[in-house]
VOFI-19861 format. One record per residue: x negated, z, y of N, C-alpha, C in turn; residue in one letter. Coordinates in steps of 0.001 Angstrom, whole numbers, plus 500000, padded with zeros to 6 digits. Each point is the difference from the previous one (the first is absolute). Example, Ala and Ser with C-alpha at 12.3 -4.5 7.8 and 13.67 -1.06 7.14 Angstrom:
<rs>
486810507800494310500890500000501190499100500000501200A;500350499280501050499180500060501190500770500730501090S;
</rs>
This chain:
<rs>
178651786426629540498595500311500116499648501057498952X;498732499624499379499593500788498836499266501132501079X;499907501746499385498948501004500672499199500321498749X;498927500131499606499339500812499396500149501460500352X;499867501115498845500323501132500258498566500477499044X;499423501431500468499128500533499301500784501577499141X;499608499827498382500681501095499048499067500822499749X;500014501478500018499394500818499403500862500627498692X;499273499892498983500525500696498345498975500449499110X;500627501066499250499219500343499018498914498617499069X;499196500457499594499012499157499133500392499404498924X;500883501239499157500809499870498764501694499493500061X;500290499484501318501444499747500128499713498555499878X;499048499468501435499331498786500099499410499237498749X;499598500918499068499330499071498621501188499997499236X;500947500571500234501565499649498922500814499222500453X;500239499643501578500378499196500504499045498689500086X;499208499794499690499036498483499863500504499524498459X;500249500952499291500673499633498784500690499589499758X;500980500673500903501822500139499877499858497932500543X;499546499896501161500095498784500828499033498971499184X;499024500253498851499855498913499385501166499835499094X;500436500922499064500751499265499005501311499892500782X;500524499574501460500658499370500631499718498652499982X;498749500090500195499401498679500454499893499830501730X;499692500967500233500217500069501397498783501155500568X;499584499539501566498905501062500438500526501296500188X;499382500977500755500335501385499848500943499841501585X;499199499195500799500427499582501293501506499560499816X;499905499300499486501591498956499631500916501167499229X;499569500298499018501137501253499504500459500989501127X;499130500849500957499904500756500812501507499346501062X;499623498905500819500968498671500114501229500020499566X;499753499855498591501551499365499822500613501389499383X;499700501478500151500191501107499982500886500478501023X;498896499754501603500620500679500860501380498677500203X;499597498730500046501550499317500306501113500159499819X;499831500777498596500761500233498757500853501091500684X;499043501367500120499917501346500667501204499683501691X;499353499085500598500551499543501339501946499431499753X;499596499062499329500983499586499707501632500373499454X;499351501182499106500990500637499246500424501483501159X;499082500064501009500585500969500533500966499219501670X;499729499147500019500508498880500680501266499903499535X;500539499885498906501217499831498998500795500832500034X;499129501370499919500816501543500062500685499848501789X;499609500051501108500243500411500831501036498725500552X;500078498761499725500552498641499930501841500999499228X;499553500186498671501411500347499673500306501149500311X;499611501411500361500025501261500703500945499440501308X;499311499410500983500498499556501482502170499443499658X;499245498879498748501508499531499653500777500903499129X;499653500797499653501106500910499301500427501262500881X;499328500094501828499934500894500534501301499172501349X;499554499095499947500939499209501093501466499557498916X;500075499882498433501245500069499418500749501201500185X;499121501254499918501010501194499620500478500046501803X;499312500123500960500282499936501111500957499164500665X;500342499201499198501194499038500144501057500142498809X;499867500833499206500903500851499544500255498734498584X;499059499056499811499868499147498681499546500548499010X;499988501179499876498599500413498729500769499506498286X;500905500071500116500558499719498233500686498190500221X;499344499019499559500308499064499804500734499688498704X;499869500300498977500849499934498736501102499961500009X;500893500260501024501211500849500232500610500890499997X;501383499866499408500616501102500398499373501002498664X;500247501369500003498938500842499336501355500663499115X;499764500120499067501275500140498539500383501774500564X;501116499940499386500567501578500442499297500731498340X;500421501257501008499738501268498842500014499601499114X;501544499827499751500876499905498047499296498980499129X;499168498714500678499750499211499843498830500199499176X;498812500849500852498931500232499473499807501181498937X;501174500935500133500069501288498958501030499253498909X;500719498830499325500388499144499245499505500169498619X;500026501329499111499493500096499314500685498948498861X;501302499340499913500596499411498727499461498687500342X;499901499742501763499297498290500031498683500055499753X;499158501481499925498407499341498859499930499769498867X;501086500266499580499647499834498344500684499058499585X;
</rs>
């Protein structure tokens, strides 16, 4: 179900945004739209992988790569060069 919502904005935000959403090709309505989805969505994403990286470490998965190289390995100054 679609809601209509009522916006209050500056005069001069509103006449840059009628702009911005023509050379989209798109209304101010529809940009506004596919803004907040955008807005919704991506914070939807954050808390989606937050939850799963919160239930990995809690199950004691947090390093998938494996096993994690020793000291000598990473201080190897003759194997960088």
């Amino acid at each position: 179900m679609t809601r209509n919502i009522t916006l209050a904005m500056d005069e001069s935000i509103l006449r840059e945004a009628r702009v911005l959403a023509a050379h989209r090709g798109l209304s101010v309505s529809a940009l506004l739209r596919r803004e907040l989805v955008h807005l919704v969505e991506n914070e939807r994403g954050y808390d989606k992988a937050r939850a799963s990286a919160v239930r990995r470490l809690s199950q004691g998965q947090a390093l998938k790569a494996g096993k994690l190289p020793r000291r000598e390995e990473i201080y190897d100054r003759a194997g960088l060069r």
